[in-house]
C-alpha positions in Angstrom: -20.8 9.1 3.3 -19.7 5.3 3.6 -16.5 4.8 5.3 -13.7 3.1 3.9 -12.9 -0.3 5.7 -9.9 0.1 8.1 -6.8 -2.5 7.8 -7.8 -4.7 10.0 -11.3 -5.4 8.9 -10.1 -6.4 5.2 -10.5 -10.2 5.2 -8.3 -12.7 3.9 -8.5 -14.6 0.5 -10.9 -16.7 0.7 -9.5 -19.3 -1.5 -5.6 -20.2 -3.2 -5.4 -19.7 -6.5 -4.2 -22.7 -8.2 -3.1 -21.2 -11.8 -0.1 -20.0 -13.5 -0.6 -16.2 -12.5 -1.6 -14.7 -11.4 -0.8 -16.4 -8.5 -1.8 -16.1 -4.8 0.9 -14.1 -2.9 2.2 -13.3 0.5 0.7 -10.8 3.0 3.9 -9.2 2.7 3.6 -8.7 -0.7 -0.3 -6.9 -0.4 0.7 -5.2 2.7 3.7 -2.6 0.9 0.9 -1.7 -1.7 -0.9 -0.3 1.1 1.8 3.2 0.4 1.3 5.5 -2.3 4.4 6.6 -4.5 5.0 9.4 -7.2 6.6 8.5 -10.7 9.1 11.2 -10.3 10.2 10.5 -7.0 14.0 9.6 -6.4 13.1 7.0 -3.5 10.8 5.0 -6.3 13.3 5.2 -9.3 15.9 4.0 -6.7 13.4 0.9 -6.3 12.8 0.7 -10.0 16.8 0.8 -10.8 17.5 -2.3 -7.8 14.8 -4.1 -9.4 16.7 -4.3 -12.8 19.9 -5.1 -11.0 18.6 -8.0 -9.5 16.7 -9.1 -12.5 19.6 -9.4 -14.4 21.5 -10.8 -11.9 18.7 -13.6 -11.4 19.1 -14.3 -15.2 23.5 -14.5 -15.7 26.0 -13.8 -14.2 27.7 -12.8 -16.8 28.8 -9.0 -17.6 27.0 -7.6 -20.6 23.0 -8.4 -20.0 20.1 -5.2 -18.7 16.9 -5.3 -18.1 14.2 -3.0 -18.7 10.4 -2.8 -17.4 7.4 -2.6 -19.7 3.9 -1.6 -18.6 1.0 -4.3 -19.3 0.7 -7.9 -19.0 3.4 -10.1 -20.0 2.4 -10.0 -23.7 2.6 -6.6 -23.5 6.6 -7.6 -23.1 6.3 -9.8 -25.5 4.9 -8.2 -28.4 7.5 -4.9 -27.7 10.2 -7.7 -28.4 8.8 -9.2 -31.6 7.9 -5.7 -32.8 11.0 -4.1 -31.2 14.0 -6.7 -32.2 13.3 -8.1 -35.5 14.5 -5.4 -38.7 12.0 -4.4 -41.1 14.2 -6.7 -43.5 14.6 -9.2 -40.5 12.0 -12.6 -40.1 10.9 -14.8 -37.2 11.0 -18.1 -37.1 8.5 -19.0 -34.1 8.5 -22.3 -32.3 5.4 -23.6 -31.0 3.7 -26.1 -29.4 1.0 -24.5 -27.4 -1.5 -21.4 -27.2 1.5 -19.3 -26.1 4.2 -20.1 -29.0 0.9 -19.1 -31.4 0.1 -16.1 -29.5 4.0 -14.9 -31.0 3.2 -16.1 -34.3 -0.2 -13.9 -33.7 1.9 -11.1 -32.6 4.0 -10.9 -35.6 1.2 -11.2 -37.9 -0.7 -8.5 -36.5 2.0 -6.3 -36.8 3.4 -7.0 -39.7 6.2 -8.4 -39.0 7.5 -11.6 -41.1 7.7 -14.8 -39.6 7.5 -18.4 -40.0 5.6 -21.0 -38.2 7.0 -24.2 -36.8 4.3 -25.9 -35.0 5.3 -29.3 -33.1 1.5 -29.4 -32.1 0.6 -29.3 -28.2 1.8 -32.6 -26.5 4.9 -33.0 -28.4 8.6 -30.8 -28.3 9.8 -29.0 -31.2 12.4 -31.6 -32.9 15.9 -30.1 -33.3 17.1 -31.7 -36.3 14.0 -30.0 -38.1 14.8 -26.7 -37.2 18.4 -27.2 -38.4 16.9 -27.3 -41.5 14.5 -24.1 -41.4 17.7 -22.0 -40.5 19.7 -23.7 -43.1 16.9 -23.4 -45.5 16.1 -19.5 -45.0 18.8 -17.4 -44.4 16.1 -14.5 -44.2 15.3 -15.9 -40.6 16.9 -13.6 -38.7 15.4 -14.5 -34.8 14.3 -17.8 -33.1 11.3 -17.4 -30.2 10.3 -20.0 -28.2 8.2 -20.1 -24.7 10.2 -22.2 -22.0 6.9 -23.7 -20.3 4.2 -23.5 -22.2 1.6 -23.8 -19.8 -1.6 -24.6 -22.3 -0.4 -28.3 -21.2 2.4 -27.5 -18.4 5.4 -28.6 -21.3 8.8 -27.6 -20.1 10.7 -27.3 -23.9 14.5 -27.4 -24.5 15.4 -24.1 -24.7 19.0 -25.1 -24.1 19.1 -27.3 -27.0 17.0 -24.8 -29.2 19.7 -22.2 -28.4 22.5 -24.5 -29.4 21.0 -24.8 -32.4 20.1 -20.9 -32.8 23.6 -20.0 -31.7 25.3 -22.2 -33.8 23.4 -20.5 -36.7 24.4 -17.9 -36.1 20.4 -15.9 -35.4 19.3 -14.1 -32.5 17.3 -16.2 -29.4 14.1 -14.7 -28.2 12.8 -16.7 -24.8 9.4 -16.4 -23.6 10.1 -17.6 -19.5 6.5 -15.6 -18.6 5.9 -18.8 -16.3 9.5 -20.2 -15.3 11.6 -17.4 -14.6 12.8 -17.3 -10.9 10.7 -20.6 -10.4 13.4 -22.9 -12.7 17.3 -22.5 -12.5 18.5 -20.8 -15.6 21.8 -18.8 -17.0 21.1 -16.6 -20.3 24.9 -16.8 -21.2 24.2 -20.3 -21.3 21.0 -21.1 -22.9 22.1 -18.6 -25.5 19.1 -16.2 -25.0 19.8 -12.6 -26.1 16.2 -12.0 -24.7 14.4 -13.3 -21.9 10.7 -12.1 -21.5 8.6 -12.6 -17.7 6.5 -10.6 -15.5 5.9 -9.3 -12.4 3.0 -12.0 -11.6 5.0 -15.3 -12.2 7.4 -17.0 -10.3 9.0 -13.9 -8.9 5.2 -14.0 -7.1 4.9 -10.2 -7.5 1.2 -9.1 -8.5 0.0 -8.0 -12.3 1.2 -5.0 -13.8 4.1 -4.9 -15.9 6.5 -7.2 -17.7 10.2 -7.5 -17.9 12.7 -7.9 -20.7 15.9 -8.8 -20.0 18.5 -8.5 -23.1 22.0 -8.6 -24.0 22.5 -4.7 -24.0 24.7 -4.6 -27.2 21.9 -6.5 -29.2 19.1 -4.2 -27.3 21.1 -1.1 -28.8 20.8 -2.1 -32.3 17.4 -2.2 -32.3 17.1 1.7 -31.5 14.3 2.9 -34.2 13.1 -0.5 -35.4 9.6 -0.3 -33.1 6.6 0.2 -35.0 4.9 1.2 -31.7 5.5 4.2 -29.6 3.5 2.7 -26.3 5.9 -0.8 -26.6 9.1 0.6 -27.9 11.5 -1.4 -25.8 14.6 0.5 -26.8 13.0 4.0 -25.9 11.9 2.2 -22.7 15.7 1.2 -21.9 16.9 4.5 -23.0 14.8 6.6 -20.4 15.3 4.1 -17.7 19.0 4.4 -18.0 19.6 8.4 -18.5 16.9 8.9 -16.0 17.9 6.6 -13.5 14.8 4.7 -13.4 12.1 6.8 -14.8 9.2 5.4 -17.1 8.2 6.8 -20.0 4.9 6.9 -19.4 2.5 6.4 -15.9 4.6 3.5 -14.1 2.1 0.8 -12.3 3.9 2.2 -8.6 2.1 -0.4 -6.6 3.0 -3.2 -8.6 6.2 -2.1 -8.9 6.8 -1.7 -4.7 4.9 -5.1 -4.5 7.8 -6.7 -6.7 10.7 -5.3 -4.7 9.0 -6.7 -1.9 8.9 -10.3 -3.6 12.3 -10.0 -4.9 13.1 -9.7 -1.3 11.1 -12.8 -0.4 12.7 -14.7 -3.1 16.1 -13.9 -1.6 15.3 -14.6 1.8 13.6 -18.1 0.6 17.2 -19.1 -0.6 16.9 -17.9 -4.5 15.5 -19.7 -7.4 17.1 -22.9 -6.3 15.0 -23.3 -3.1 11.8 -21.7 -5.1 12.4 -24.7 -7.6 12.9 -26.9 -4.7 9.3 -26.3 -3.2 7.3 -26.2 -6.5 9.0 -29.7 -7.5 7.7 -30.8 -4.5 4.5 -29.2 -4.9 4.3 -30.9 -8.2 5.3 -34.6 -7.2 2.6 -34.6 -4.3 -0.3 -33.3 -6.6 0.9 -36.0 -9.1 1.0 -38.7 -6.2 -2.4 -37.8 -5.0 -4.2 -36.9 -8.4 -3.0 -40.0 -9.6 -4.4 -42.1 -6.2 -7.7 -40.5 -7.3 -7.9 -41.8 -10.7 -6.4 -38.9 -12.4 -4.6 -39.0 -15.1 -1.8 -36.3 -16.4 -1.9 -35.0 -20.3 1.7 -35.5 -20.8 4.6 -38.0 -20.1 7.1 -37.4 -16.6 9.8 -36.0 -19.6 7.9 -33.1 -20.5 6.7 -32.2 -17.8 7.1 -28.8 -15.7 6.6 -27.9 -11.7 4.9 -24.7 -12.6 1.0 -26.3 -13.7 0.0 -29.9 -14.8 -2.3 -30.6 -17.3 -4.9 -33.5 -16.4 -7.5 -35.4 -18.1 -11.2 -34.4 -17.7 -12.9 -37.8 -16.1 -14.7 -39.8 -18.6 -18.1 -39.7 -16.9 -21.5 -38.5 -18.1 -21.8 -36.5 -15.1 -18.5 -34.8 -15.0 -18.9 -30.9 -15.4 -15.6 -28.6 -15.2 -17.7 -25.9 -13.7 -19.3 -28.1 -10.9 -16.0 -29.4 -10.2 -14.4 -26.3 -10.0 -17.1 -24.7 -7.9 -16.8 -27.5 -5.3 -13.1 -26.7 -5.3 -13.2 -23.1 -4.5 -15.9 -23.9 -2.0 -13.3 -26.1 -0.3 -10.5 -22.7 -0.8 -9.0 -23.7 -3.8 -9.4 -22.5 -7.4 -8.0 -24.3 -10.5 -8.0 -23.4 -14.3 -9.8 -25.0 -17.1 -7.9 -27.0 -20.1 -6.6 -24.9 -22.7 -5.7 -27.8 -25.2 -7.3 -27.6 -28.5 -8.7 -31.4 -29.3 -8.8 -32.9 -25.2 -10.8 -32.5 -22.6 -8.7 -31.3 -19.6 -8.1 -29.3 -16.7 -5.0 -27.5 -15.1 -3.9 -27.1 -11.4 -0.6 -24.7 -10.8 2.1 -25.1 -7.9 3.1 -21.8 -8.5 3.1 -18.9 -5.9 2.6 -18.7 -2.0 1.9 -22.6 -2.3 3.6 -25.1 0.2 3.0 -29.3 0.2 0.5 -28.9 2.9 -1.9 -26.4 0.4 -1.1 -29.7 -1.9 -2.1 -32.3 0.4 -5.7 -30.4 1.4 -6.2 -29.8 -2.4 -6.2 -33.5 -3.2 -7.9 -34.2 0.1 -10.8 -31.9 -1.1 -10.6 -33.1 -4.4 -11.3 -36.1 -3.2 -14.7 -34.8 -1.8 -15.4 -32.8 -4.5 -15.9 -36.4 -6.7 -19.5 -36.0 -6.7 -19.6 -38.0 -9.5 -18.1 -40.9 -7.7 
């Protein structure tokens, strides 16, 4: 029978990862997966329960806000919002200008939920006097989504001035922050969100897993029987997290779950999201500087742009190759992600995750010497 390797002979990564999660992450953060735990246990629901204290915490300080845990990806969260929060008599108005606005509008589609589509296209922010004029239009709108960075192209959108606008109308305020949330400063109370949507694998730089909703509890409780899923009902979810102090519905991802205590923990002890937002800006401005030395040339203007991934242009060279670039990359201990825009050739490098300015400076360095076309 083959043995199983012992600690110390597991090897470390052998590259960063470069992307907009999942992300690379501490050894603090692998190492607390190493212990088992049972659902039912009180010492795990106790570590479930301070995770959605401090969630909400991180997102107001303001009395009135919960949070709740969903198992899956971060669309997972998503879609039990679209499909939990808007009435069957309800409609969405989503706001998109990248893969990840669409993915809502795909969302609500699927399930059968009505929406409409406002689509600013992928290099440009949605305009607020147009969507004025939606809400004023169709008083069947009931909720407003939007994604905060839209990371097909790195765009960091307005969701304070969208939530002006949503507020002032008098509609509920759905915001995607999968990528942003504890990497960007942000108050719900005053952005106007009465939902804020992340995971565990973001900017929190916990692993993959589960999702997060956090919600303004009195519009959370209203929604009690709207789901038309049993697996995603976000209410239900809430409900048995609260009268069983902590307990999931169904099989909770424990390792993930420990991992993001852990992170919550590094997070704190880095100096909170204002320090975090601190190093990926500066992450962000060195790859710029040296990307830019190189040749390089970023997809969209400094005043959309986010610290959490930059969008590039592909070189315009008959030899260039994405995948021979990228493979030179990871040889060198880095990997990056391809473009994601529909109609331009690009590529994307993250600053997201247990990234520091020296990871940035090699990068560029070995960008630099992966130029074979040069």
């Amino acid at each position: 029978m083959k043995r199983h390797l012992k600690i110390d002979e597991i090897p470390d990564n052998p590259y960063l990862l470069l992307t907009p999660g999942p992300l690379s992450t501490s050894k603090g953060v692998k190492n607390v997966m190493l212990q088992d735990w049972c659902t039912w246990d009180k010492d795990y629901n106790t570590i479930v329960q301070n995770i959605r204290k401090k969630l909400v915490q991180l997102a107001t300080n303001t009395e009135g806000y919960t949070s709740v845990l969903m198992q899956g990806s971060g669309t997972f969260s998503v879609e039990s919002v679209v499909t939990s929060a808007v009435p069957r008599d309800g409609k969405l108005l989503v706001l998109a200008n990248g893969a990840y606005g669409l993915r809502i509008a795909t969302i609500a589609q699927r399930c059968g939920v009505p929406y409409q589509l406002s689509n600013s296209g992928e290099v440009e922010i949605p305009e607020p006097g147009h969507i004025s004029r939606i809400l004023d239009e169709d008083p069947s709108i009931t909720h407003v989504a939007m994604v905060h960075c839209e990371t097909t192209t790195g765009m960091l959108n307005p969701i304070e001035t969208v939530g002006e606008i949503v507020k002032d109308h008098n509609r509920i305020y759905i915001v995607d922050a999968m990528s942003s949330f504890g990497g960007i400063p942000m108050d719900m109370e005053s952005i106007g969100a009465d939902y804020l949507v992340s995971s565990a694998n973001k900017c929190i730089q916990g692993v993959p897993g589960f999702g997060f909703v956090i919600a303004k509890q009195n519009v959370l409780e209203e929604t009690k029987g709207r789901a038309g899923s049993l697996s995603l009902d976000l209410y239900d979810q809430w409900q048995t997290m609260e009268q069983h102090s902590g307990k999931w519905r169904f099989t909770s991802p424990t390792h993930t779950v420990r991992a993001f205590a852990h992170a919550l923990e590094e997070l704190e002890s880095e100096g909170g999201v204002a320090k975090r937002y601190e190093r990926y800006s500066t992450n962000h401005d060195l790859l710029i500087q040296g990307m830019e030395a190189l040749g390089f040339v970023p997809l969209l203007p400094k005043m959309y742009r986010s610290p959490i991934i930059t969008s590039f242009y592909s070189p315009n060279h008959p030899e260039y190759q994405f995948k021979r670039f990228y493979g030179e990359l990871k040889k060198s201990g880095f990997v990056i992600y391809p473009g994601k825009v529909t109609n331009l050739d690009t590529f994307r490098i993250g600053n997201i995750g247990e990234i520091y300015p020296e990871d940035i400076t090699r990068l560029t360095k070995a960008v630099k010497s992966a130029m074979y076309w040069k």
